[in-house]
N, CA, C and O atoms as a Maestro MAE file, in Angstrom:
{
 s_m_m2io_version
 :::
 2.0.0
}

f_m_ct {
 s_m_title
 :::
 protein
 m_atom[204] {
  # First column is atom index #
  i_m_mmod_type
  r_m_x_coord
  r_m_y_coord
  r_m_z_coord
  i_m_residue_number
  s_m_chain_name
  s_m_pdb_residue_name
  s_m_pdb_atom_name
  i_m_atomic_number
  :::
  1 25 104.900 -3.340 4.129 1 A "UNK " " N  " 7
  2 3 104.082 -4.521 4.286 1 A "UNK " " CA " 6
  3 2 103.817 -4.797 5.764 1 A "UNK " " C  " 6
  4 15 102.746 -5.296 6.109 1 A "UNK " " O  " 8
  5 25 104.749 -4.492 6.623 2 A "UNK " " N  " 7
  6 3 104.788 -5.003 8.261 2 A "UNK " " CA " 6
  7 2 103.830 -3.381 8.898 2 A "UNK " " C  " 6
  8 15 103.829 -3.099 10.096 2 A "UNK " " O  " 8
  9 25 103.308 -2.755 8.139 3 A "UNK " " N  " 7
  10 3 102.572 -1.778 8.513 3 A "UNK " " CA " 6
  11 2 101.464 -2.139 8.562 3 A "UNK " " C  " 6
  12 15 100.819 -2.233 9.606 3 A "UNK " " O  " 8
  13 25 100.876 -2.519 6.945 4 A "UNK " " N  " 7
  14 3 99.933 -3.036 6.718 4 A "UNK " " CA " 6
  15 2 99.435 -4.392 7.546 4 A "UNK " " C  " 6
  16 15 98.221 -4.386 7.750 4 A "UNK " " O  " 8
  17 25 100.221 -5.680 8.115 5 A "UNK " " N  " 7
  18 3 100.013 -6.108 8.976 5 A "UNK " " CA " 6
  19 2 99.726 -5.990 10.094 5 A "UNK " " C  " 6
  20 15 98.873 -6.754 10.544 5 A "UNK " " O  " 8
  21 25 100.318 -5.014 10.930 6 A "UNK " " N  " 7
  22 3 99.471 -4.097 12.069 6 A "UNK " " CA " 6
  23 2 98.368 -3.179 11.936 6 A "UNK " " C  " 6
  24 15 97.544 -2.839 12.785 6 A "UNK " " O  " 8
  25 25 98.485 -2.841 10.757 7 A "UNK " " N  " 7
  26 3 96.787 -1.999 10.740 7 A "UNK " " CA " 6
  27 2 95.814 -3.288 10.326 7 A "UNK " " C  " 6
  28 15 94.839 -3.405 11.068 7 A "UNK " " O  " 8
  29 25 95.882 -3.899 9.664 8 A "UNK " " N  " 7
  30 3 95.276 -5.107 10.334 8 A "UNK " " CA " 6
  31 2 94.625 -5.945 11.303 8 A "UNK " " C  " 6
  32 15 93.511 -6.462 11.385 8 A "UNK " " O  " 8
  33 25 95.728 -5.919 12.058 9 A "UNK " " N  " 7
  34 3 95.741 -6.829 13.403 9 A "UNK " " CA " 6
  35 2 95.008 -5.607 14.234 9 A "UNK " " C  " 6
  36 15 94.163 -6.018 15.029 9 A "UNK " " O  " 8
  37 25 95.143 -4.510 14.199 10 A "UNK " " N  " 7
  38 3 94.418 -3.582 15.042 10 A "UNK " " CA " 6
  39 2 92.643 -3.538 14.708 10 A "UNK " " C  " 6
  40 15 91.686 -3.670 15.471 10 A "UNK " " O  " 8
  41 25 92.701 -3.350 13.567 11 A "UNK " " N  " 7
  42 3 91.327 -3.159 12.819 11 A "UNK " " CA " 6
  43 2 90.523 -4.358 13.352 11 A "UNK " " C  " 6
  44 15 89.453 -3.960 13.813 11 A "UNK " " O  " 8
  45 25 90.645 -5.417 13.427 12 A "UNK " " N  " 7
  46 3 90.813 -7.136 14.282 12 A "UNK " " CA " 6
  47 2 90.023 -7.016 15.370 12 A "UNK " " C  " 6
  48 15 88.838 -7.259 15.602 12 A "UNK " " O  " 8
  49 25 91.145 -6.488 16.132 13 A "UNK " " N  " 7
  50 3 91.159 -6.013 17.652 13 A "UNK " " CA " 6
  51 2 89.833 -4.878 17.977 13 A "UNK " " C  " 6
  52 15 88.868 -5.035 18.725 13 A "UNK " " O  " 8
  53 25 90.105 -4.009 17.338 14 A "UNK " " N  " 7
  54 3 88.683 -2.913 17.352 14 A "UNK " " CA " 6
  55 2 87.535 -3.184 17.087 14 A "UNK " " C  " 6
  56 15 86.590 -2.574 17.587 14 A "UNK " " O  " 8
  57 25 87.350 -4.581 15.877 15 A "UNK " " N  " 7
  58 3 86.094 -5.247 15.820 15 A "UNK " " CA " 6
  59 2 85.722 -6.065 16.497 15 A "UNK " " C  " 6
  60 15 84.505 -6.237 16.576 15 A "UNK " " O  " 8
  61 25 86.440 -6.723 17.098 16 A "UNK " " N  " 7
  62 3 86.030 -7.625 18.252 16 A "UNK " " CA " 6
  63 2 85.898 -7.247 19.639 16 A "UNK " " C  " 6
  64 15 85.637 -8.114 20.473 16 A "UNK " " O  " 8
  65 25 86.029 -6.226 19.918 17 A "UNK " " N  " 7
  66 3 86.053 -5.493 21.570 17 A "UNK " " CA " 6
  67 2 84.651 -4.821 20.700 17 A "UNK " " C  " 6
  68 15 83.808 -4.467 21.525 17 A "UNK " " O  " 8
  69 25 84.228 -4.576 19.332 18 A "UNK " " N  " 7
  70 3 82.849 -3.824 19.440 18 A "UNK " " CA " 6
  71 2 81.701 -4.521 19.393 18 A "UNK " " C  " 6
  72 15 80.582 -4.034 19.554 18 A "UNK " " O  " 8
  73 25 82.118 -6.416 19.030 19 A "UNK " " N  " 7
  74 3 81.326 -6.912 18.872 19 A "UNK " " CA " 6
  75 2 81.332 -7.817 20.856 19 A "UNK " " C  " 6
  76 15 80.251 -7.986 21.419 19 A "UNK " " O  " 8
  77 25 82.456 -8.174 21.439 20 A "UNK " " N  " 7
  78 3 82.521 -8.663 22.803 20 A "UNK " " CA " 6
  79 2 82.049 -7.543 23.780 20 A "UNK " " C  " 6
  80 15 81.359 -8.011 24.685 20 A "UNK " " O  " 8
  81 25 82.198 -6.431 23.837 21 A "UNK " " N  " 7
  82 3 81.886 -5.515 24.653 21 A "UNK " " CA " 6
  83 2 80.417 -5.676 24.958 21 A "UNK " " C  " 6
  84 15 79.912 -6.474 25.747 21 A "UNK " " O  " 8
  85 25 79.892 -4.889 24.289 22 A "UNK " " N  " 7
  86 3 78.188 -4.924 24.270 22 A "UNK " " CA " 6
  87 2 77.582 -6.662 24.920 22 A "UNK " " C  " 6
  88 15 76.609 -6.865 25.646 22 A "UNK " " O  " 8
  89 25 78.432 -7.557 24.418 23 A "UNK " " N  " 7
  90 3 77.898 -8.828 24.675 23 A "UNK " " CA " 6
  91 2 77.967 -9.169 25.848 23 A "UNK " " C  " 6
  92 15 76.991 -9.852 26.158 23 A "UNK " " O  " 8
  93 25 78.798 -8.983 26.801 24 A "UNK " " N  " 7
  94 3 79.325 -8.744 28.147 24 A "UNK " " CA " 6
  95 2 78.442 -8.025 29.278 24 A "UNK " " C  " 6
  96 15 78.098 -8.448 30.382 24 A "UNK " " O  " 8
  97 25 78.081 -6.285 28.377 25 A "UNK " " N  " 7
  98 3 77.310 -6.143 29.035 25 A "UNK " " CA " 6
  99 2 76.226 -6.650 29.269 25 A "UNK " " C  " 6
  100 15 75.723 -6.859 30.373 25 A "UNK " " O  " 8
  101 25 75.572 -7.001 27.652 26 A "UNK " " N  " 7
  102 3 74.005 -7.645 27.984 26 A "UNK " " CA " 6
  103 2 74.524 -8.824 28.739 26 A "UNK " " C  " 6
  104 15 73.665 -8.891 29.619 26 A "UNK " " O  " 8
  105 25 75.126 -9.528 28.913 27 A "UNK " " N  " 7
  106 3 75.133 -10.626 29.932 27 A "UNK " " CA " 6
  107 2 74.900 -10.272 31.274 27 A "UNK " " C  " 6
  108 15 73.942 -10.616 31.966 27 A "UNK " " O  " 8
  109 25 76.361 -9.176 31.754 28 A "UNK " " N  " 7
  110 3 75.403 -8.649 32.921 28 A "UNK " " CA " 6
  111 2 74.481 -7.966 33.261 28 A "UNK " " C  " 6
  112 15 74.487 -7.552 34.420 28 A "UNK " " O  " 8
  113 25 73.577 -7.677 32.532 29 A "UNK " " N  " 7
  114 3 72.694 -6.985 32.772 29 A "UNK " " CA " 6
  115 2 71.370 -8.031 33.019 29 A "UNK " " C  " 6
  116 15 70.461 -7.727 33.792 29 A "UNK " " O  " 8
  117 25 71.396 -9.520 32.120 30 A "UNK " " N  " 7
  118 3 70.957 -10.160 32.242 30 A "UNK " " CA " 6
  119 2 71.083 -11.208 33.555 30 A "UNK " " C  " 6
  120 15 69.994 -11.373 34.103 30 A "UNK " " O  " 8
  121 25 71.768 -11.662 33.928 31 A "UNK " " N  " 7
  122 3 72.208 -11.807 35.382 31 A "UNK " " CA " 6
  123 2 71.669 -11.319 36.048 31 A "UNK " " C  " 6
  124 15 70.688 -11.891 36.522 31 A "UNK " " O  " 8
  125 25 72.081 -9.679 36.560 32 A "UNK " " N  " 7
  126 3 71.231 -8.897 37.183 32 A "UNK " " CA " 6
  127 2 69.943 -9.104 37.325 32 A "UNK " " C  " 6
  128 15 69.475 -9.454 38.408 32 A "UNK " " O  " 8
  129 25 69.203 -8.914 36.241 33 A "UNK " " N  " 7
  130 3 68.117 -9.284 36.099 33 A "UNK " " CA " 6
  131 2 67.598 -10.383 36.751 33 A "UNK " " C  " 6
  132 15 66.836 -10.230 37.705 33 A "UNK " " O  " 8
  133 25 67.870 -11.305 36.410 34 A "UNK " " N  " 7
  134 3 67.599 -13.150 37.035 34 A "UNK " " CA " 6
  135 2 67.984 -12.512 38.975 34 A "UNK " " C  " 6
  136 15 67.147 -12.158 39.805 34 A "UNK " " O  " 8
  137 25 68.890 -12.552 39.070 35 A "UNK " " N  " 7
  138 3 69.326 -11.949 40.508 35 A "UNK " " CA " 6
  139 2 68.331 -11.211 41.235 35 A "UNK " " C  " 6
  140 15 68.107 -11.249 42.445 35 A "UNK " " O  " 8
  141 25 67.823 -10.606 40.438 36 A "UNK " " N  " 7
  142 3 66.719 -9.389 41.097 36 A "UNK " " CA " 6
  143 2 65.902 -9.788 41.279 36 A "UNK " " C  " 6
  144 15 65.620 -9.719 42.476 36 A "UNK " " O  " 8
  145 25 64.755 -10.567 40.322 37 A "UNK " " N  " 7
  146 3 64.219 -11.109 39.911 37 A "UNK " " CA " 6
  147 2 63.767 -12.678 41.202 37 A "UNK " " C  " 6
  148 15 62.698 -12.878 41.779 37 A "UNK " " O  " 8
  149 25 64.706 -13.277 41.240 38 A "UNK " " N  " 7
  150 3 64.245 -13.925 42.333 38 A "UNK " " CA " 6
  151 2 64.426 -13.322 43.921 38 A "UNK " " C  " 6
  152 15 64.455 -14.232 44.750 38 A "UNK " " O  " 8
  153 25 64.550 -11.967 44.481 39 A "UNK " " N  " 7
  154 3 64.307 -11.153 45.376 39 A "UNK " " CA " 6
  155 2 63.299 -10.596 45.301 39 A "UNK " " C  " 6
  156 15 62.731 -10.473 46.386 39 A "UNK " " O  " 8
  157 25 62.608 -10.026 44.134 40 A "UNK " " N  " 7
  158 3 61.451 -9.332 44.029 40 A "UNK " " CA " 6
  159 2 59.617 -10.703 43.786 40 A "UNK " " C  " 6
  160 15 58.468 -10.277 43.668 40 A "UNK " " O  " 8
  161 25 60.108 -12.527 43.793 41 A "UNK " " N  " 7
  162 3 59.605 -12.990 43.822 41 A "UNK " " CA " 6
  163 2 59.274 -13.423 45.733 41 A "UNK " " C  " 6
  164 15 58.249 -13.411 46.414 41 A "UNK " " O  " 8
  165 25 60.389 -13.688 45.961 42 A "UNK " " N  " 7
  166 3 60.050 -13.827 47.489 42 A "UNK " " CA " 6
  167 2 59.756 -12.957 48.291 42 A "UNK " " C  " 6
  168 15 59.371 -13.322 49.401 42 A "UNK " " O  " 8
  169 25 59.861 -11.261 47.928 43 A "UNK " " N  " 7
  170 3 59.260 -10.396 48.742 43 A "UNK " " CA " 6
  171 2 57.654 -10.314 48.468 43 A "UNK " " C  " 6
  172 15 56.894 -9.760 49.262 43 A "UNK " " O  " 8
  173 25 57.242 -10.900 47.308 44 A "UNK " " N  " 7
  174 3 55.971 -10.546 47.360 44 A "UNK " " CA " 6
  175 2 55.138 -12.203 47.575 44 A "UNK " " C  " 6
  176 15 53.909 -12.272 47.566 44 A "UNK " " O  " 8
  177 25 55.900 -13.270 47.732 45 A "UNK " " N  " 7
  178 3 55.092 -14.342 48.618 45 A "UNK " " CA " 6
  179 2 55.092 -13.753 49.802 45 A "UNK " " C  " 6
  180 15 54.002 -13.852 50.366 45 A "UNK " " O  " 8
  181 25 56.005 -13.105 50.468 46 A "UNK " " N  " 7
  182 3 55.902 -12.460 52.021 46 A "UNK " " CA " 6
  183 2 55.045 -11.968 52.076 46 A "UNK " " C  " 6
  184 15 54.246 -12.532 52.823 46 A "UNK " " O  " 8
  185 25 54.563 -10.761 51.476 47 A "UNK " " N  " 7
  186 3 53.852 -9.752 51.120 47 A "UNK " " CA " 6
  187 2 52.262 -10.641 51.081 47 A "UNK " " C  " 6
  188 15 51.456 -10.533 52.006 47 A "UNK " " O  " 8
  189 25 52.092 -11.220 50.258 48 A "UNK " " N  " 7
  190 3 50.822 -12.265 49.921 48 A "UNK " " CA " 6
  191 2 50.223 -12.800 51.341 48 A "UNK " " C  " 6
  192 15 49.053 -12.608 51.673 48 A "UNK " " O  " 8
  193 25 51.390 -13.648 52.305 49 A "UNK " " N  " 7
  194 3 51.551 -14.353 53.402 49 A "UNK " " CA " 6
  195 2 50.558 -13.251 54.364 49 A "UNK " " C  " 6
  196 15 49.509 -13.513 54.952 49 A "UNK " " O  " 8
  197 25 51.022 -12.437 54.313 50 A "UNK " " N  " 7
  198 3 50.954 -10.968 55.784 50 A "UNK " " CA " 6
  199 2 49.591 -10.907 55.369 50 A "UNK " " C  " 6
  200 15 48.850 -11.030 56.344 50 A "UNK " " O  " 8
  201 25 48.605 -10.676 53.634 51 A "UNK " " N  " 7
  202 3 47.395 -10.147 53.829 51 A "UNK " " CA " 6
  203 2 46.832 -10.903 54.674 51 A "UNK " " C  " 6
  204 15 45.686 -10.660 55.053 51 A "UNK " " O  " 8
  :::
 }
 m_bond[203] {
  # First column is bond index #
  i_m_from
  i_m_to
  i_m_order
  :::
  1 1 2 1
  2 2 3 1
  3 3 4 2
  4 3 5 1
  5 5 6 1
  6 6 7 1
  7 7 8 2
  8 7 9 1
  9 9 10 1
  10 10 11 1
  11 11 12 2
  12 11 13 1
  13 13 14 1
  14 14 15 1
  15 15 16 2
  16 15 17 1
  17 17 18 1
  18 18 19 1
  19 19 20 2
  20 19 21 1
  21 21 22 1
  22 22 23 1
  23 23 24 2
  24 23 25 1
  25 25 26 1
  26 26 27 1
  27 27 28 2
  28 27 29 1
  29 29 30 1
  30 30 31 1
  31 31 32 2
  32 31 33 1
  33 33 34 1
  34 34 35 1
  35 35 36 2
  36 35 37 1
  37 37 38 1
  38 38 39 1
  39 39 40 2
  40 39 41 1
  41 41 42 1
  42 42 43 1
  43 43 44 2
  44 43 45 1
  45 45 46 1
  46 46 47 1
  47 47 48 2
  48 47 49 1
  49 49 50 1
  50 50 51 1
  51 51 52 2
  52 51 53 1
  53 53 54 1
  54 54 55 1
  55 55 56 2
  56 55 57 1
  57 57 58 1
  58 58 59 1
  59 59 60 2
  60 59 61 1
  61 61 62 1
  62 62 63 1
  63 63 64 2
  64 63 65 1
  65 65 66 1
  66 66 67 1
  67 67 68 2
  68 67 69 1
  69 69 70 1
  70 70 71 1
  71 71 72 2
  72 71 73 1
  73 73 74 1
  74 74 75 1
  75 75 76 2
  76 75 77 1
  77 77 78 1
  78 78 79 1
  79 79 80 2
  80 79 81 1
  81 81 82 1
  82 82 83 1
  83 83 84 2
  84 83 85 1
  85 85 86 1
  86 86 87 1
  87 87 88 2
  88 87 89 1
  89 89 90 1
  90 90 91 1
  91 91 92 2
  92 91 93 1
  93 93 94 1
  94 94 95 1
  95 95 96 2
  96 95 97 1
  97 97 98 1
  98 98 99 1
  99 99 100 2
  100 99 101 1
  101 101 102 1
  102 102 103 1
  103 103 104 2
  104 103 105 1
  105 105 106 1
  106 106 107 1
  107 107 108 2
  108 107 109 1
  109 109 110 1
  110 110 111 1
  111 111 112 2
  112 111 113 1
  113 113 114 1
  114 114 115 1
  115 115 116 2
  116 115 117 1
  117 117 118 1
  118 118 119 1
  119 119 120 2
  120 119 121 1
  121 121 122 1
  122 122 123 1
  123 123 124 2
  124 123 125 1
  125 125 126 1
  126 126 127 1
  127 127 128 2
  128 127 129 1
  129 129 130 1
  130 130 131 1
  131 131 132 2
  132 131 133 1
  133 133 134 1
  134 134 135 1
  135 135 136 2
  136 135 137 1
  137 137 138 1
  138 138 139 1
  139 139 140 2
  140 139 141 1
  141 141 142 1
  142 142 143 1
  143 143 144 2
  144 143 145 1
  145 145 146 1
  146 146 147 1
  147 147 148 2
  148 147 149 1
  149 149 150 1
  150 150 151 1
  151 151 152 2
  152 151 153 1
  153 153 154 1
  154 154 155 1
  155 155 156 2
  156 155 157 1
  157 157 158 1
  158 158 159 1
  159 159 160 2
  160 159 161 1
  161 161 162 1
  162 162 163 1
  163 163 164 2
  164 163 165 1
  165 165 166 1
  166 166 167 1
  167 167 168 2
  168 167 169 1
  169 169 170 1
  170 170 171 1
  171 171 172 2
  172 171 173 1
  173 173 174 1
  174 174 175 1
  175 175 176 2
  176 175 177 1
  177 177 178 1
  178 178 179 1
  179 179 180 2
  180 179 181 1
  181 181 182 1
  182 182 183 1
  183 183 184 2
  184 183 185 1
  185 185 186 1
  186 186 187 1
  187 187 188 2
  188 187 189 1
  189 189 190 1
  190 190 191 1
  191 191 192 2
  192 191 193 1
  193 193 194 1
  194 194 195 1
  195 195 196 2
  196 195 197 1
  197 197 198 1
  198 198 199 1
  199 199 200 2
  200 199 201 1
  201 201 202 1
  202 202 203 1
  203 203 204 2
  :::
 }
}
């Protein structure tokens, strides 16, 4: 029975690192994004400025 409770608790563990993982990344990736995103807006008011 105390087997079956750890294969359990593991099975748990393996579904939730497959469902938190991925989520993590898209977060940072999304971040990133936003981050970049307002660098690639003020280089091209510069850019605009200079024509």
């Amino acid at each position: 029975m105390r087997i079956v409770k750890i294969l359990a608790t593991f099975l748990l563990l393996v579904l939730a690192a497959l469902v938190i993982i991925p989520l993590l990344v898209l977060a940072g990736l999304f971040i990133w994004l936003k981050l970049t995103e307002e660098g690639d807006e003020e280089s091209l008011e510069l850019d605009q400025e200079n024509i």
